[in-house]
KOLZA-354498 format. One record per residue (C-alpha): residue number from 1; residue in three letters; y, z, x. Coordinates in Angstrom, 2 decimals. Example, Ala and Ser with C-alpha at 12.3 -4.5 7.8 and 13.67 -1.06 7.14 Angstrom:
BEGIN
+-----+-----+---------+---------+---------+
:   i :  aa :       Y :       Z :       X :
+-----+-----+---------+---------+---------+
:   1 : ALA :   -4.50 :    7.80 :   12.30 :
:   2 : SER :   -1.06 :    7.14 :   13.67 :
+-----+-----+---------+---------+---------+
% end
This chain:
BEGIN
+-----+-----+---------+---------+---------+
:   i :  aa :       Y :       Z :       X :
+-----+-----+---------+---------+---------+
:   1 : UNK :  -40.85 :  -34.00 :  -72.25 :
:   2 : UNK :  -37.49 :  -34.27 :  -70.97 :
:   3 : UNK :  -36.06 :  -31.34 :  -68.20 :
:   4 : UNK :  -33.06 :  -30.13 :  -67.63 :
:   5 : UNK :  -32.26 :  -29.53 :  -63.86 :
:   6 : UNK :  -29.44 :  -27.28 :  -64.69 :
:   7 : UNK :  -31.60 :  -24.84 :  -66.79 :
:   8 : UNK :  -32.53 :  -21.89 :  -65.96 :
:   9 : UNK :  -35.81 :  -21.16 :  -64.96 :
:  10 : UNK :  -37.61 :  -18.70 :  -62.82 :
:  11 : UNK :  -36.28 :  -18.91 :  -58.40 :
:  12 : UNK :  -39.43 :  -20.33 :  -56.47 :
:  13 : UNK :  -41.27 :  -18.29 :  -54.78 :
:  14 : UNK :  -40.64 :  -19.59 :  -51.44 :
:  15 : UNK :  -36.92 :  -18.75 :  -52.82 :
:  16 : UNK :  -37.73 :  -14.91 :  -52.59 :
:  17 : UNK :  -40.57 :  -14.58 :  -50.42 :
:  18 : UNK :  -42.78 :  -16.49 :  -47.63 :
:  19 : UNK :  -45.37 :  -16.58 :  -46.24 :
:  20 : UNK :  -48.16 :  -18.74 :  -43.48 :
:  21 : UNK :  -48.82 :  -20.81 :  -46.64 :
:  22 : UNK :  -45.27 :  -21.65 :  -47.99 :
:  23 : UNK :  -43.26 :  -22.43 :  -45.34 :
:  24 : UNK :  -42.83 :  -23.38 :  -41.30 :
:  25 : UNK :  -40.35 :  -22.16 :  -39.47 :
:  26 : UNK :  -38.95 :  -24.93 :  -37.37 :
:  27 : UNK :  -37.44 :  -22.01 :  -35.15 :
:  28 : UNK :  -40.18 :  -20.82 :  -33.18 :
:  29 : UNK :  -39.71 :  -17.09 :  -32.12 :
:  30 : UNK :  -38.49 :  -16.83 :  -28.45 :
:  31 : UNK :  -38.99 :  -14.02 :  -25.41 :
:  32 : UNK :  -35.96 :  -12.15 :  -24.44 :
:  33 : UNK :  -36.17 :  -11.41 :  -20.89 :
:  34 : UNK :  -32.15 :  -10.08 :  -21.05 :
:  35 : UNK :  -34.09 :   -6.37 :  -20.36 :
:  36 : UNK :  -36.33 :   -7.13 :  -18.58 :
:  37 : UNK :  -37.34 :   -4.31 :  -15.98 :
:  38 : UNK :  -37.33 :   -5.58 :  -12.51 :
:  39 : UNK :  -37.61 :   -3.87 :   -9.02 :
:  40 : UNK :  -34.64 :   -5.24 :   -6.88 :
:  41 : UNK :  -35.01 :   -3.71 :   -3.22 :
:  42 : UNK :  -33.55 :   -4.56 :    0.41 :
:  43 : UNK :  -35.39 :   -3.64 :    3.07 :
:  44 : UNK :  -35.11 :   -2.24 :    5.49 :
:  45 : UNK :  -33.24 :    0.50 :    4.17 :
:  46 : UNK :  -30.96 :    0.70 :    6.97 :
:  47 : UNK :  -29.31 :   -2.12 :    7.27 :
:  48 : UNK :  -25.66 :   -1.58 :    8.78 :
:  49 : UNK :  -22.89 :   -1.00 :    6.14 :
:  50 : UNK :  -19.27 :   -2.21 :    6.37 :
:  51 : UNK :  -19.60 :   -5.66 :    7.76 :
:  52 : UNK :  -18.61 :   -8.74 :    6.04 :
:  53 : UNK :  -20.92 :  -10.49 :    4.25 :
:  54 : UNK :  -22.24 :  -14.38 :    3.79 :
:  55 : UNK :  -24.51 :  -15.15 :    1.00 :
:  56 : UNK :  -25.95 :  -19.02 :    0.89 :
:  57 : UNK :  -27.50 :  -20.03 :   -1.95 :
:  58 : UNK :  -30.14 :  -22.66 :   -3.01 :
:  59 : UNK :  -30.32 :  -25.62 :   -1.17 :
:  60 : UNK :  -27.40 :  -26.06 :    0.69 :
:  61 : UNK :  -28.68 :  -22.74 :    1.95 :
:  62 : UNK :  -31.93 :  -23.67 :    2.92 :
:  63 : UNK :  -29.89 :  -27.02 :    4.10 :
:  64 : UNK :  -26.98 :  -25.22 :    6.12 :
:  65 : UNK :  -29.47 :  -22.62 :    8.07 :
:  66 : UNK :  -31.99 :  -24.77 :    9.73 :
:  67 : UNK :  -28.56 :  -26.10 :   11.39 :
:  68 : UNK :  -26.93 :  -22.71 :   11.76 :
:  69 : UNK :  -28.59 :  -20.46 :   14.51 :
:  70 : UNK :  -29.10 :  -17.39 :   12.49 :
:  71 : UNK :  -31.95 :  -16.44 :   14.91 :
:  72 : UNK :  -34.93 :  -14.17 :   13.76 :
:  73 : UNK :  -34.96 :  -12.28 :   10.49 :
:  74 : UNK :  -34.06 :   -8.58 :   10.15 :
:  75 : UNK :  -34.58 :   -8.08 :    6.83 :
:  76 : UNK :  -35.18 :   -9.42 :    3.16 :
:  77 : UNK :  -34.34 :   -9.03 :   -0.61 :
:  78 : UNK :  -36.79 :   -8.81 :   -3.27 :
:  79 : UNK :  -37.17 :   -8.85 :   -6.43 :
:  80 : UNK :  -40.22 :   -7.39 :   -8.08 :
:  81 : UNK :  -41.75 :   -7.96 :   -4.44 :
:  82 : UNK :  -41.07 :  -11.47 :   -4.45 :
:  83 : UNK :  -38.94 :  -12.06 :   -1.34 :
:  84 : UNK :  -36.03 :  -13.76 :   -2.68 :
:  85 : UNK :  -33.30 :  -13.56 :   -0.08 :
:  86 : UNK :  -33.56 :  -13.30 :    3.94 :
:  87 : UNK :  -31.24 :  -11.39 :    5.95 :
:  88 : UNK :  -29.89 :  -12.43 :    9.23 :
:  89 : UNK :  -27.87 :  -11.20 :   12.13 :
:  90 : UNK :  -27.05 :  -13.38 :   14.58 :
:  91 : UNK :  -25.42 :  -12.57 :   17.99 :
:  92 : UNK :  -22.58 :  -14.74 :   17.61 :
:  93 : UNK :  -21.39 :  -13.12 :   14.35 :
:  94 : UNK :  -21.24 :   -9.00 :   13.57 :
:  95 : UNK :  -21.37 :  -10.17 :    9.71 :
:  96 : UNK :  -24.74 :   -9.80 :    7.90 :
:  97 : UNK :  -26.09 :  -13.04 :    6.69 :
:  98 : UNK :  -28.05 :  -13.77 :    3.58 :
:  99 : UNK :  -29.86 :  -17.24 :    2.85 :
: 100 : UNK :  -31.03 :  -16.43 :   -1.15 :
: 101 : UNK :  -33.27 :  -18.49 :   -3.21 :
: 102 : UNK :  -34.17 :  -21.41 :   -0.67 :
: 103 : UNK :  -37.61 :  -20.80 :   -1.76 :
: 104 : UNK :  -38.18 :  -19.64 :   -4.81 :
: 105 : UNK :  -35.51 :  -19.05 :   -7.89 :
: 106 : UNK :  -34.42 :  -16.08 :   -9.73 :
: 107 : UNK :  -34.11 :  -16.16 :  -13.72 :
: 108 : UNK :  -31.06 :  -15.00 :  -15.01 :
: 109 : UNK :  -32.29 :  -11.83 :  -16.18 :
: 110 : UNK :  -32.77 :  -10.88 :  -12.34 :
: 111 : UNK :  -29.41 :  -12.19 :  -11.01 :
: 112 : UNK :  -27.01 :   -9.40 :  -11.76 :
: 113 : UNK :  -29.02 :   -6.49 :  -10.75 :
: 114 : UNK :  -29.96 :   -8.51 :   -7.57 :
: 115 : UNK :  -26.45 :   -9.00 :   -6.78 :
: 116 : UNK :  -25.92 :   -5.21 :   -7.52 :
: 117 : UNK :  -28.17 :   -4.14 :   -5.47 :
: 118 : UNK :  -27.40 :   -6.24 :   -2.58 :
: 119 : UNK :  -23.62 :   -5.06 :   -2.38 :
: 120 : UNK :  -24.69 :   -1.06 :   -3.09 :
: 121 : UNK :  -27.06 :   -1.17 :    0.09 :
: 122 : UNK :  -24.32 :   -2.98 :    2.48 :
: 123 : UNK :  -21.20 :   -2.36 :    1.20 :
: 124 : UNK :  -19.86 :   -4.72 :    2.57 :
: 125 : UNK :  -15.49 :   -5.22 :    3.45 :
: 126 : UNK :  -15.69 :   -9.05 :    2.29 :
: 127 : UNK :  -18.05 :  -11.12 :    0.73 :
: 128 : UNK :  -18.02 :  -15.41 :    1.05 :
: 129 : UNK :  -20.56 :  -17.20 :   -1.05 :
: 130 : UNK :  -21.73 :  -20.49 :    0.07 :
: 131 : UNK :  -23.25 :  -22.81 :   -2.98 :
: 132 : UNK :  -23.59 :  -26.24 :   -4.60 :
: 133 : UNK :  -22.21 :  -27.68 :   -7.94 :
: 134 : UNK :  -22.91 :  -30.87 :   -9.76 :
: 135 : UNK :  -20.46 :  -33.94 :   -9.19 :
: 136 : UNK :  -22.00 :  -35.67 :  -11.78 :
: 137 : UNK :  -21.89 :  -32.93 :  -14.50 :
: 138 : UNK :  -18.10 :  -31.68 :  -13.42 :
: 139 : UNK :  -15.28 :  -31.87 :  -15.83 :
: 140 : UNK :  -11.98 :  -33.25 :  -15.00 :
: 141 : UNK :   -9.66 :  -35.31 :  -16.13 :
: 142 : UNK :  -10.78 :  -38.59 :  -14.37 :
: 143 : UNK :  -14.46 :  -39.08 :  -13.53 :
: 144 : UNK :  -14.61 :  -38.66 :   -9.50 :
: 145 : UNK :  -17.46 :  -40.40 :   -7.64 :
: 146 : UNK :  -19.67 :  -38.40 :   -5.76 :
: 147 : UNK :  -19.06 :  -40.10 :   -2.42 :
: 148 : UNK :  -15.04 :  -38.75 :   -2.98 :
: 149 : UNK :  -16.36 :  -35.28 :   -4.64 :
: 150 : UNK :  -14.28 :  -32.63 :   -2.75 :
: 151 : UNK :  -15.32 :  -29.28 :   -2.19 :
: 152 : UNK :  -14.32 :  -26.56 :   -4.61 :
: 153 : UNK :  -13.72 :  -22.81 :   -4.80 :
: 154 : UNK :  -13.43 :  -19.86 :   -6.72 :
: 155 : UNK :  -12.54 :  -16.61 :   -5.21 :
: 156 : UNK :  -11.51 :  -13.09 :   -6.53 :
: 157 : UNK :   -8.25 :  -13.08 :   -4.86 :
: 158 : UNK :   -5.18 :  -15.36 :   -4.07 :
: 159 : UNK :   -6.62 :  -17.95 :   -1.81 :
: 160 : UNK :   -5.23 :  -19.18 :    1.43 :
: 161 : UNK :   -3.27 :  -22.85 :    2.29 :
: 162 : UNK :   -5.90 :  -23.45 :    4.49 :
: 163 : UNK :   -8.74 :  -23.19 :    1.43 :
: 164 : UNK :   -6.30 :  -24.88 :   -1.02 :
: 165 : UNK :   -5.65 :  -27.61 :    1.54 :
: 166 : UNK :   -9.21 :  -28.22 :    2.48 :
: 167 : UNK :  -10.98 :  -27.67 :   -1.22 :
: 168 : UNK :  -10.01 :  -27.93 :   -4.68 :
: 169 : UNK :  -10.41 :  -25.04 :   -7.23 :
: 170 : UNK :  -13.44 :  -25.19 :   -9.26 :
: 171 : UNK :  -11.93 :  -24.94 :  -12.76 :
: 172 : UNK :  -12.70 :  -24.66 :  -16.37 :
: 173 : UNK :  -13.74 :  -25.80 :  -18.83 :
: 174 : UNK :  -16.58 :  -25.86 :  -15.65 :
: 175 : UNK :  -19.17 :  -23.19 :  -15.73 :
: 176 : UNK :  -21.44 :  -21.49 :  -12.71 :
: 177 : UNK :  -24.74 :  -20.63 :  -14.39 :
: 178 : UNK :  -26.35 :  -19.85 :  -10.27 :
: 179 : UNK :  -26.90 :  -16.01 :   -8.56 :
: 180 : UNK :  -23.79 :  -16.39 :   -7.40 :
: 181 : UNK :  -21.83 :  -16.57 :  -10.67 :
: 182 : UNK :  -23.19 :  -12.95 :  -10.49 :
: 183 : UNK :  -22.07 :  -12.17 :   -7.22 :
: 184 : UNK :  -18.39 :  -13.05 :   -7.94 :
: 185 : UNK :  -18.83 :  -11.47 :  -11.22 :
: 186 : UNK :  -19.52 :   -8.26 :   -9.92 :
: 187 : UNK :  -17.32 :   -8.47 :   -7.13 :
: 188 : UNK :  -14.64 :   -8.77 :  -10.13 :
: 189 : UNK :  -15.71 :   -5.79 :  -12.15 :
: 190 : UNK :  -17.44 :   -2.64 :  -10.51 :
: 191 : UNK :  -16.41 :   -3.80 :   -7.04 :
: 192 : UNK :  -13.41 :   -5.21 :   -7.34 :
: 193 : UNK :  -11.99 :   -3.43 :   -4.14 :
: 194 : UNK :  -14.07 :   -5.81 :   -2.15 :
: 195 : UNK :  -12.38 :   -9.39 :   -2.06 :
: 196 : UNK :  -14.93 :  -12.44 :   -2.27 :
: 197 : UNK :  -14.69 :  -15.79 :   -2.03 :
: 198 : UNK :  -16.91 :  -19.04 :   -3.47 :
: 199 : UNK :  -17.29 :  -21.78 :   -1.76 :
: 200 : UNK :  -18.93 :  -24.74 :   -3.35 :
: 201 : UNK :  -20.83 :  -27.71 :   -2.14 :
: 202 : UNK :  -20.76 :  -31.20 :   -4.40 :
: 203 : UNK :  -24.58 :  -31.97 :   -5.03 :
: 204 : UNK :  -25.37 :  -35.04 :   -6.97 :
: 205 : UNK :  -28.08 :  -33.64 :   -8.57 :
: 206 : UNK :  -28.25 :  -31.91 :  -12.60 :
: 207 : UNK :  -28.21 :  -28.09 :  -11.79 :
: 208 : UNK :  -31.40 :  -27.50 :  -13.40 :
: 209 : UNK :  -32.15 :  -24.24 :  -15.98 :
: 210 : UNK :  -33.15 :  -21.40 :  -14.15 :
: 211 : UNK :  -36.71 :  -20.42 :  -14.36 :
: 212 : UNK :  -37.92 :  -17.72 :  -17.25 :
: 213 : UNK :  -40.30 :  -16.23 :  -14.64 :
: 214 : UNK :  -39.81 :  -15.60 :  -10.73 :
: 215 : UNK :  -42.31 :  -17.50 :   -8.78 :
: 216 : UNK :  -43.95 :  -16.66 :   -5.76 :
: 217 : UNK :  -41.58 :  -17.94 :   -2.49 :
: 218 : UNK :  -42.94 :  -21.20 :   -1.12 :
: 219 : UNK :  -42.16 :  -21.11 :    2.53 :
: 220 : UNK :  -44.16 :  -24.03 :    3.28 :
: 221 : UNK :  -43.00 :  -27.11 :    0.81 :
: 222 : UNK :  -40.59 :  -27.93 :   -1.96 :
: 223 : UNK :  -41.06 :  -29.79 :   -5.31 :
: 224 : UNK :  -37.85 :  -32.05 :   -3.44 :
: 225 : UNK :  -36.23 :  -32.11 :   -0.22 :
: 226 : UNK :  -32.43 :  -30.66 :   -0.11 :
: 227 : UNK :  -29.92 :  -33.66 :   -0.48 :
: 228 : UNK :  -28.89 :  -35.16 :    3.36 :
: 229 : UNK :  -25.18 :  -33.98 :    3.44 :
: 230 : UNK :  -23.03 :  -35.09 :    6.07 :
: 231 : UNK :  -22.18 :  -32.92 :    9.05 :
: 232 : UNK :  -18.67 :  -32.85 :    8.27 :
: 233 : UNK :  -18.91 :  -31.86 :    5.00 :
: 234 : UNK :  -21.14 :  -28.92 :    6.09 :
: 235 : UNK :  -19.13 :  -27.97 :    8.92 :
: 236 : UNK :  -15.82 :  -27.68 :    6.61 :
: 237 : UNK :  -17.81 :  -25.73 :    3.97 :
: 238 : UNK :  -19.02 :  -23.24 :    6.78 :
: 239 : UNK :  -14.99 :  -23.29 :    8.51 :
: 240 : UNK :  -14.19 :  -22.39 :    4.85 :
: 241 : UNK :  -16.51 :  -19.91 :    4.16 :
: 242 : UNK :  -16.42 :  -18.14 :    7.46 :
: 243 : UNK :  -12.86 :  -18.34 :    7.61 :
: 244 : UNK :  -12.58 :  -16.19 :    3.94 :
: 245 : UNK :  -13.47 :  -13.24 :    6.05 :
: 246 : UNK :  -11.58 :  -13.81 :    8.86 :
: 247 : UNK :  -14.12 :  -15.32 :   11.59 :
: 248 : UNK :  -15.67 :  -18.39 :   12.65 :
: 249 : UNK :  -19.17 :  -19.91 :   13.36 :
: 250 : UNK :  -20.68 :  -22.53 :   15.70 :
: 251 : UNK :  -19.93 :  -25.88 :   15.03 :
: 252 : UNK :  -23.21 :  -26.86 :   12.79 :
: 253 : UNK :  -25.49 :  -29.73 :   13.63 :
: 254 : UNK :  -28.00 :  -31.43 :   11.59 :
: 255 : UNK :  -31.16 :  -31.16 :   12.58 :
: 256 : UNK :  -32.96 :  -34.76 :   12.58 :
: 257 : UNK :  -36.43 :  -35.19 :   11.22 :
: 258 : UNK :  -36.35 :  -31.83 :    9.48 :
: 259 : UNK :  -35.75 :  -32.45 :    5.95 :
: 260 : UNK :  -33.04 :  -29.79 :    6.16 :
: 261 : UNK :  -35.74 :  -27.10 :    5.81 :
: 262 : UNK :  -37.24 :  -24.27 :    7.96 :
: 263 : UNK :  -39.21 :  -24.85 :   11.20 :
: 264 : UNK :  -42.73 :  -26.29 :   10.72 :
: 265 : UNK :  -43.42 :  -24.50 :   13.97 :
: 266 : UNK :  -43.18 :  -21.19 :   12.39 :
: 267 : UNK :  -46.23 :  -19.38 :   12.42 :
: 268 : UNK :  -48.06 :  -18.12 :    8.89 :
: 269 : UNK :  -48.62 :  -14.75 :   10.00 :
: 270 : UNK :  -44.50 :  -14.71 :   10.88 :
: 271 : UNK :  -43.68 :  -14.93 :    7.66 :
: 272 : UNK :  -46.53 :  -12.23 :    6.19 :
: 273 : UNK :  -44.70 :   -9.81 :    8.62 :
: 274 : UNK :  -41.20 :  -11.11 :    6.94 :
: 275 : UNK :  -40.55 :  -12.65 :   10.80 :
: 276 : UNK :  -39.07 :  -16.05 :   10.91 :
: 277 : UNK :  -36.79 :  -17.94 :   13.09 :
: 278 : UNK :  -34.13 :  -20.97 :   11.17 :
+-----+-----+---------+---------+---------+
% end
């Protein structure tokens, strides 16, 4: 018998219904973790108010403190008791200093209310931001080697000549998918009386995803150790980033033999207490 495709006959059932037995969806269903309750708290609770602020993130963060004197720890961040951030005051600076996610990393749907939270309980006069960016991944006009990758900055206000002279702006159609995309974004919104200031670091690693779950800090290893950068490229990121509030730091040394991380002479029960010397 001969058919006619064109004639009309009765819609398939998969056309009008489905089910387990007619078809697969290809599109597997997904958690949202946008609202997501978390617990974001900074303790102690009295932590000094006012100051200027420094925030290093990731692993120029863990990189840049072993070298940086910050002395003992006064305090942490955490997020649903996971200690995410540790908070510093060392004698040679009144700012408060905050090395985030060197050992552990927050999914997205933590970052903004951990940045919140952080500025509400310090309210701090000015904020600088110390982080990395991929060289290899960056947009521009001519591909730049990594060995000539300058620094780069975004801030929430005019910058300086001495920033523009020393660092290049980190422009679009580049993106900043890290914590402290969050930081300058609220600083831009529901705190925009506070100026801050991004520097970045060229990395020439893939920023990876971030994590759909917050792990447990590792204070003891790492899946990889922080890239080696050069003392003079630290040392102009920290002139930069010290300098967007006004102030200065020591001049930074690398410390040899480290692998840019904490001290292995720490002691276990240091960091129970939420003690530790970098």
């Amino acid at each position: 018998m001969d058919v006619d495709p064109l004639a009309d006959t009765v819609p398939p059932r998969y056309a009008v219904e489905s089910d387990d037995e007619d078809e697969f969806n290809p599109l597997p269903t997904t958690v949202s973790y946008l609202d997501h309750v978390t617990e974001v708290k900074l303790i102690p609770d009295n932590l000094l108010q006012g100051n200027n602020l420094v925030i290093a993130t990731g692993e120029v963060a863990k990189y840049w403190a072993h070298g940086a004197n910050l002395g003992v720890q006064i305090g942490g961040g955490y997020v649903n008791n996971v200690q995410v951030g540790l908070v510093f005051n060392p004698s040679w600076t009144k700012s408060i200093i905050i090395v985030s996610e060197a050992f552990t990393r927050l999914p997205v749907w933590a970052m903004h209310q951990y940045a919140s939270t952080i500025f509400h309980a310090l309210m701090p006069a000015k904020v600088a931001l110390l982080d990395t960016y991929s060289a290899p991944a960056y947009i521009s006009e001519k591909p730049v080697p990594f060995e000539d990758a300058p620094l780069r900055y975004l801030a929430t206000y005019p910058v300086d000549h001495a920033t523009k002279s020393k660092a290049e702006p980190f422009a679009p159609p580049n993106i900043l998918q890290s914590t402290s995309a969050s930081f300058l974004s609220v600083l831009s919104t529901t705190r925009s009386q506070t100026p801050g200031a991004l520097i970045l670091v060229p990395s020439p690693h893939i920023d990876p995803s971030s994590p759909k779950i917050l792990e447990p800090s590792n204070f003891f290893q790492s899946d990889k150790e922080p890239f080696d950068w050069s003392e003079a490229t630290i040392n102009l990121a920290q002139d930069l980033v010290f300098g967007a509030i006004n102030s200065t730091a020591p001049h930074w040394v690398r410390h040899t033999g480290s692998g840019g991380g904490t001290s292995s002479a720490r002691k276990k029960n240091d960091v129970r207490e939420g003690g530790m010397y970098i």
